[in-house]
C-alpha positions as CSV (number, residue, x, y, z in Angstrom):
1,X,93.7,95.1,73.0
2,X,95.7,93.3,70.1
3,X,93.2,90.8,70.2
4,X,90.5,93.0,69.8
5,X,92.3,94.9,66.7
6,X,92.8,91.8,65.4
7,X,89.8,90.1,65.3
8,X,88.0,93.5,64.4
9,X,90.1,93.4,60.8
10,X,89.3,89.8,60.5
11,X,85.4,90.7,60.8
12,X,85.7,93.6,58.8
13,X,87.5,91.5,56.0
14,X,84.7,88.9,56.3
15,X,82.1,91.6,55.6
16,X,84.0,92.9,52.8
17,X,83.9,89.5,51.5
18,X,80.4,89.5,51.7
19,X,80.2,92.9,49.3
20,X,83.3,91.6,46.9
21,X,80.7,89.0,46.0
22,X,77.9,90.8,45.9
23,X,77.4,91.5,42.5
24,X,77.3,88.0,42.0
25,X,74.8,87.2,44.1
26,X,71.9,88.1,41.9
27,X,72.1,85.6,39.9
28,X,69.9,86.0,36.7
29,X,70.1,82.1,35.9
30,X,66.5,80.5,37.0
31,X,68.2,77.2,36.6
32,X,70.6,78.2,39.6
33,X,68.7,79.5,41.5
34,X,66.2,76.2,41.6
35,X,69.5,74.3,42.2
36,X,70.5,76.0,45.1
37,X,66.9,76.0,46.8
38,X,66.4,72.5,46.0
39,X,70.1,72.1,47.9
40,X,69.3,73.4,50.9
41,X,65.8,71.8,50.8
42,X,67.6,68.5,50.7
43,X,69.7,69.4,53.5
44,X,67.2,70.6,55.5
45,X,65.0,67.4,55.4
46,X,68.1,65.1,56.8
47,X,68.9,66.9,58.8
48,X,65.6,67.6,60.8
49,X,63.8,64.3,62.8
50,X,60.4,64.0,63.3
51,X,59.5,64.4,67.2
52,X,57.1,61.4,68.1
53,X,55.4,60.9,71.0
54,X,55.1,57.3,71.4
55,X,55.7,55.2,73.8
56,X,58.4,53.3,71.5
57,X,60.0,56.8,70.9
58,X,60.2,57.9,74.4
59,X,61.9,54.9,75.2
60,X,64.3,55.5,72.0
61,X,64.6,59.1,73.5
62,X,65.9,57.8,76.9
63,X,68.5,55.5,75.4
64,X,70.0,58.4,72.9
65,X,70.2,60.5,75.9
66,X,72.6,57.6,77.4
67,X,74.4,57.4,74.6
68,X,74.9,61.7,74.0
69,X,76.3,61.3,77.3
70,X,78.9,59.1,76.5
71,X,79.7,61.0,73.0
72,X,79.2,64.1,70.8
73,X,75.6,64.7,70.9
74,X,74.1,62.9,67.9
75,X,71.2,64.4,67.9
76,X,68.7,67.4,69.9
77,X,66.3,69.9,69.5
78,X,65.5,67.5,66.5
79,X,67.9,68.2,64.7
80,X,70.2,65.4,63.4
81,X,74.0,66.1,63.8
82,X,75.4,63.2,62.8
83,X,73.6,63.6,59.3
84,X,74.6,67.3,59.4
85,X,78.4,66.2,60.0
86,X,78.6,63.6,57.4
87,X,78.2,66.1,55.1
88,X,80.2,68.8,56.6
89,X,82.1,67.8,60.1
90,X,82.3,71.7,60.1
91,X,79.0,72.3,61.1
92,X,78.6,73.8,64.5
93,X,74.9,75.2,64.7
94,X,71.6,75.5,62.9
95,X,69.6,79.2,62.3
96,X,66.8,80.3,62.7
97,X,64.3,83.2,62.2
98,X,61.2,82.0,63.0
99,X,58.8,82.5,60.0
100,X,61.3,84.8,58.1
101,X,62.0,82.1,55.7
102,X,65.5,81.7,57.5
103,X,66.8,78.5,58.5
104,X,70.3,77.0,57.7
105,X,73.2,74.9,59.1
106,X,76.1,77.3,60.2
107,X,79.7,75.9,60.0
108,X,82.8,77.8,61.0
109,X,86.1,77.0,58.7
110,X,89.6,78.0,59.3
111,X,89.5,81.2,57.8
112,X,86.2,84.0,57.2
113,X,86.8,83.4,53.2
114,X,86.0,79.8,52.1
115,X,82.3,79.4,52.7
116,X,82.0,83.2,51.2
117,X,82.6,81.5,47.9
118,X,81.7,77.4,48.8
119,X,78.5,75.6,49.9
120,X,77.5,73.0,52.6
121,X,78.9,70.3,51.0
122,X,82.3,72.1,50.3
123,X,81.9,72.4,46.6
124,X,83.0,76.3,44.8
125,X,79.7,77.8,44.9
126,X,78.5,81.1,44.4
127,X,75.5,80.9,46.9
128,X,78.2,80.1,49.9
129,X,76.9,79.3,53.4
130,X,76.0,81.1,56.4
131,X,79.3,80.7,59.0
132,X,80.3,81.5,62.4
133,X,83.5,83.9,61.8
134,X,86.8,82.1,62.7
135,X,87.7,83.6,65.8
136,X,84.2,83.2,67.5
137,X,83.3,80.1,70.4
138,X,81.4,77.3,69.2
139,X,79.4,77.9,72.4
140,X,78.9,81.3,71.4
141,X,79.9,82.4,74.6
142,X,81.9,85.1,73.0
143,X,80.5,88.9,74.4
144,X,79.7,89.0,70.4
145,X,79.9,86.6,67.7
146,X,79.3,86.9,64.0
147,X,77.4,85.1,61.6
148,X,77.9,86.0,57.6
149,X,75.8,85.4,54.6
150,X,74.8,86.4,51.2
151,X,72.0,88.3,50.2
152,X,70.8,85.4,47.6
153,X,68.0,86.0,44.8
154,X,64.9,83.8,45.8
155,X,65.0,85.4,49.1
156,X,67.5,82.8,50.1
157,X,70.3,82.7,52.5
158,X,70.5,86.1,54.4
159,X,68.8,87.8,51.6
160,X,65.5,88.6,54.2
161,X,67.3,90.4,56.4
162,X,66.9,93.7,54.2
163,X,63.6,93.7,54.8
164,X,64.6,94.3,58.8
165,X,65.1,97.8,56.9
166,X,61.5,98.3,57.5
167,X,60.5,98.6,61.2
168,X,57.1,96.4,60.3
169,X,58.9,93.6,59.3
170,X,60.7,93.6,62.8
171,X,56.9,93.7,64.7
172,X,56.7,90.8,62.7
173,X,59.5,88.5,63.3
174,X,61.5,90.0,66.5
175,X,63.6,87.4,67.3
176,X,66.0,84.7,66.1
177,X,67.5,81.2,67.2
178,X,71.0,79.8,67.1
179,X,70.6,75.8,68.4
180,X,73.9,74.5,68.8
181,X,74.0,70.4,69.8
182,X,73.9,71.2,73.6
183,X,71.6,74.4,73.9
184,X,69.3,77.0,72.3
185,X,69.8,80.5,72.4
186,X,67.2,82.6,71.5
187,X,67.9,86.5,70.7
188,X,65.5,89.4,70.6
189,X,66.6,92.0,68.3
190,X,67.6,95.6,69.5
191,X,69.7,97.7,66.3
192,X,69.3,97.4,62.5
193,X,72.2,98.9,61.2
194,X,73.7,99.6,57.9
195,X,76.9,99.6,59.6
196,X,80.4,101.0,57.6
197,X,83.5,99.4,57.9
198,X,85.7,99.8,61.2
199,X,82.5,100.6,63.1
200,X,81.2,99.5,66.0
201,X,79.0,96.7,65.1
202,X,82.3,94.9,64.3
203,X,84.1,95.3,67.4
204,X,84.9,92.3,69.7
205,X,86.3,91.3,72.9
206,X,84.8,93.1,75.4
207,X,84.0,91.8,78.7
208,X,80.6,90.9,79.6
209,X,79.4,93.8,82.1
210,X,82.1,95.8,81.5
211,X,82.0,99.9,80.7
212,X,83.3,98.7,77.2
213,X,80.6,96.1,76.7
214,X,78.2,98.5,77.6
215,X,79.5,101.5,75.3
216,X,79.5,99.1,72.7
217,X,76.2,98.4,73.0
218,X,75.0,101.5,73.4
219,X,76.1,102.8,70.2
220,X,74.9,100.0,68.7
221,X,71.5,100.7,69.7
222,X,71.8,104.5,68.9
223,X,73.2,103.5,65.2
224,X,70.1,101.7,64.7
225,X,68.2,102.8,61.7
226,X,65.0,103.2,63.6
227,X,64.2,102.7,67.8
228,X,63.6,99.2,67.9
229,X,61.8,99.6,71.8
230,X,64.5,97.2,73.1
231,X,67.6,98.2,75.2
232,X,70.4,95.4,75.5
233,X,71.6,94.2,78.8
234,X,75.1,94.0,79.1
235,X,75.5,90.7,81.1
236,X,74.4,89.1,78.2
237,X,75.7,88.0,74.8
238,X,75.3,89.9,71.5
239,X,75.7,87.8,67.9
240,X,75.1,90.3,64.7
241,X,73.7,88.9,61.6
242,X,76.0,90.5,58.6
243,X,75.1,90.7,55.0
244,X,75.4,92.5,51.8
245,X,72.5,95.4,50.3
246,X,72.9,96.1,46.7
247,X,71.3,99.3,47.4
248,X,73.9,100.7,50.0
249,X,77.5,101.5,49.3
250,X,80.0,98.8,48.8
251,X,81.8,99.7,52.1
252,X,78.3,99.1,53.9
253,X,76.3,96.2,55.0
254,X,73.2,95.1,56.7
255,X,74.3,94.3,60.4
256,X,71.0,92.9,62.3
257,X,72.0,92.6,66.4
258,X,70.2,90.2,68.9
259,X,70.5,90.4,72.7
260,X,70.5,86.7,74.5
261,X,67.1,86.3,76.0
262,X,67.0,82.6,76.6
263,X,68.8,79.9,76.6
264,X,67.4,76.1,76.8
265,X,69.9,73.0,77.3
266,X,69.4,69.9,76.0
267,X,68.9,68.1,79.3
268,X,66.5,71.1,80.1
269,X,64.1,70.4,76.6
270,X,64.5,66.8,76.4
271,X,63.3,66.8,80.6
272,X,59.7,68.0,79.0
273,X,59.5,65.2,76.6
């Protein structure tokens, strides 16, 4: 139970962070803004491989796999890790919602404060970067894990999942990914919340399948701004998507929650190539 207190402040402090710096995230200067996108546009290209399907590149595929055995996976999912690491060893996933105009590296620092207020490559930045919070598995094998990020200008960052306030925009884009080096998760949506601090969408620790764990995600679901048509299953992870709405109170913020539907291993995806 301590841990659970605990790690509940520490979430709710991360998401406070995430409103503290709110006012900053519209950012009126164009110049900025280009900066920024052009960033992540730069970061995105190295770190994303082109899947052939050569002969030459099957072959080159067969030998990586050798190798990932042997070491920290270098690259999967084509997605480049050891680009990724060079620039921050931090990183620990990518992001993903398909077609929303989401997709970033996540990295997870020693504390849920630096990358509120500092960028991919480490450098005091306004814009931040999405991160895991600081008490949460790598793996994401935690019952729920967190991931925070600003609600940037440009529709960048976390800034698109306001529009989840509209149940439409949901039909549209229902699910999101998390790849990690070894496996992809994939999450269907089930609650939209505009979640106050100390409430239940920041709660942790429960045991998968347990009466907790399944309270938990029942309120979740029934603090849901609309009936999203999906009901959670308890034997299976939760990981909320938190940020800021300029709109709402300063003690509130957007929390979007996906159930695990799949999961994909490297072996599993490589295998088909």
């Amino acid at each position: 139970m301590k841990r659970l207190k605990a790690f509940a402040v520490g979430m709710i402090l991360a998401a406070a962070g995430l409103m503290f710096y709110c006012g900053s995230f519209y950012i009126t200067s164009h110049r900025q803004n280009k900066e920024a996108e052009e960033n992540w546009k730069q970061i995105e290209q190295t770190a994303h491989t082109s899947e052939q399907t050569s002969e030459d590149h099957a072959v080159k595929q067969k030998k990586r796999k050798e190798k990932n055995k042997k070491q920290k996976i270098r690259e999967s999912f084509g997605i480049s890790w050891e680009n990724l690491r060079k620039i921050n060893p931090r990183t620990v996933a990518w992001i993903t919602v398909p077609g929303a105009d989401i997709s970033y590296p996540v990295v997870q620092g020693d504390d849920d404060e630096f990358y509120l207020k500092h960028n991919f490559q480490d450098e005091e930045n306004l814009f931040g970067c999405i991160f895991l919070g600081k008490a949460n598995r790598k793996d994401f094998s935690d019952s729920h894990s967190f991931l925070y990020g600003h609600n940037m200008q440009g529709n960048m960052m976390f800034a698109n999942l306001n529009r989840y306030e509209d149940p439409a925009y949901l039909e549209q884009y229902p699910e999101f990914e998390i790849i990690t080096p070894e496996k992809k998760y994939t999450y269907r949506i089930f609650s939209v919340e505009q979640a106050q601090e100390g409430s239940t969408a920041f709660e942790y620790g429960y045991d998968l399948s347990g009466n907790a764990y399944r309270e938990q995600l029942m309120l979740l679901k029934n603090h849901s701004l609309y009936d999203t048509g999906i009901m959670p299953r308890s034997d299976r992870q939760i990981v909320t998507l938190v940020t800021c709405n300029s709109r709402l109170d300063q003690t509130v913020r957007m929390a979007v929650h996906g159930n695990l539907r799949n999961t994909l291993s490297w072996s599993q995806y490589s295998a088909r190539k």
